[in-house]
C-alpha positions as MATLAB code, in Angstrom:
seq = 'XXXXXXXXXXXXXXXXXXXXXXXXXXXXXXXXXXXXXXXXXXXXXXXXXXXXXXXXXXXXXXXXXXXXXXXXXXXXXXXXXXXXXXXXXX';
ca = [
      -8.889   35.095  -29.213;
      -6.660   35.095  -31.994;
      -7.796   35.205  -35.860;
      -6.755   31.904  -36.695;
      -8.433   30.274  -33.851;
     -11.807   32.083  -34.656;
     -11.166   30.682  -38.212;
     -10.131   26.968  -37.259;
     -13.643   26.909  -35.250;
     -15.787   28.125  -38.429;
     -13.885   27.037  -40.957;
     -13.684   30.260  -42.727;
     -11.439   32.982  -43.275;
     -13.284   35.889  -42.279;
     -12.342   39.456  -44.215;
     -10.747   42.005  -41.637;
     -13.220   44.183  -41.328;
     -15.607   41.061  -39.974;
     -13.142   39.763  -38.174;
     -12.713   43.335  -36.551;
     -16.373   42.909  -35.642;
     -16.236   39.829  -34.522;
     -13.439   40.053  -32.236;
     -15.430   43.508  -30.560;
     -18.154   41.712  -30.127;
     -15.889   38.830  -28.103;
     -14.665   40.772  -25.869;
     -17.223   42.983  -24.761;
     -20.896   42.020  -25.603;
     -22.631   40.839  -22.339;
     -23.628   38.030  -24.076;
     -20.497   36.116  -24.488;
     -18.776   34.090  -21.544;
     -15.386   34.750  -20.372;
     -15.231   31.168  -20.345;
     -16.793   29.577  -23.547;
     -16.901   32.625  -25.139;
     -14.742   30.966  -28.193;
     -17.994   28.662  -28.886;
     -20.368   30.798  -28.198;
     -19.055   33.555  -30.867;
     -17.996   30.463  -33.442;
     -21.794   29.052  -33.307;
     -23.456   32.166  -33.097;
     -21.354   32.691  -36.594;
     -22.067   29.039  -37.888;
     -26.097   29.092  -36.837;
     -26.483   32.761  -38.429;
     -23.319   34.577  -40.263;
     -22.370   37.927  -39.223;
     -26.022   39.263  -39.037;
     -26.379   39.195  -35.499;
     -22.894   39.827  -34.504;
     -23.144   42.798  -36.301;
     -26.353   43.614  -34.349;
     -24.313   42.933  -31.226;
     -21.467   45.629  -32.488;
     -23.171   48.771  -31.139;
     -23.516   47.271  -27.639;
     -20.521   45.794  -27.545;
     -18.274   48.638  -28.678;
     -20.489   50.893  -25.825;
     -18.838   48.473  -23.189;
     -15.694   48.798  -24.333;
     -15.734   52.881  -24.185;
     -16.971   52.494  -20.581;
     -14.037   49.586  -19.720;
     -11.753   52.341  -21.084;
     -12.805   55.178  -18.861;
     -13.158   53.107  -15.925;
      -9.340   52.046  -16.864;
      -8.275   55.834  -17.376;
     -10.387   56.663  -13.451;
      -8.804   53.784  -12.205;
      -5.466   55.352  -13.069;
      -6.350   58.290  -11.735;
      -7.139   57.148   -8.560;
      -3.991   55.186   -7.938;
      -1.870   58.379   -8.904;
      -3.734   60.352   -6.199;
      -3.352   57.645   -3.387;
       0.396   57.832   -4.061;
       0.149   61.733   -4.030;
      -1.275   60.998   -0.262;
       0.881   58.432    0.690;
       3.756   60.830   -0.814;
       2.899   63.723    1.563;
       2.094   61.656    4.302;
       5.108   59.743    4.787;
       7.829   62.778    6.676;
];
């Protein structure tokens, strides 16, 4: 989601550094829906502020490591099928 839709649903212009938080929080907390995820986050903000996103952060930002690592393995993997494929194609 981009800034200025998070800020067209709340009606606010959130600082960076929430808006940092917020968009963390989108992407990886458990929580949130791939598919009304935009809501969710935008009435989580409008029932309570950035209280409970923030409490959401830690979790969120722990996901996002592991989706990184699992990215990097994943990678890693692919290179060493190709190695095999590589030496088993004479």
């Amino acid at each position: 989601m981009m800034k200025q839709e998070f800020t067209a649903l709340i009606g606010v212009n959130l600082p960076d550094h929430d808006w940092d938080i917020v968009q963390t929080v989108y992407q990886f907390h458990p929580a949130i829906s791939d598919t009304d995820g935009k809501r969710q986050i935008a009435d989580l903000y409008l029932s309570f502020g950035m209280l409970p996103i923030i409490d959401m952060l830690e979790r969120a930002q722990k996901i996002g490591l592991l989706k990184q690592k699992i990215s990097v393995l994943e990678q890693e993997i692919e290179h060493h099928r190709n190695e095999i494929t590589a030496l088993s194609n004479f």
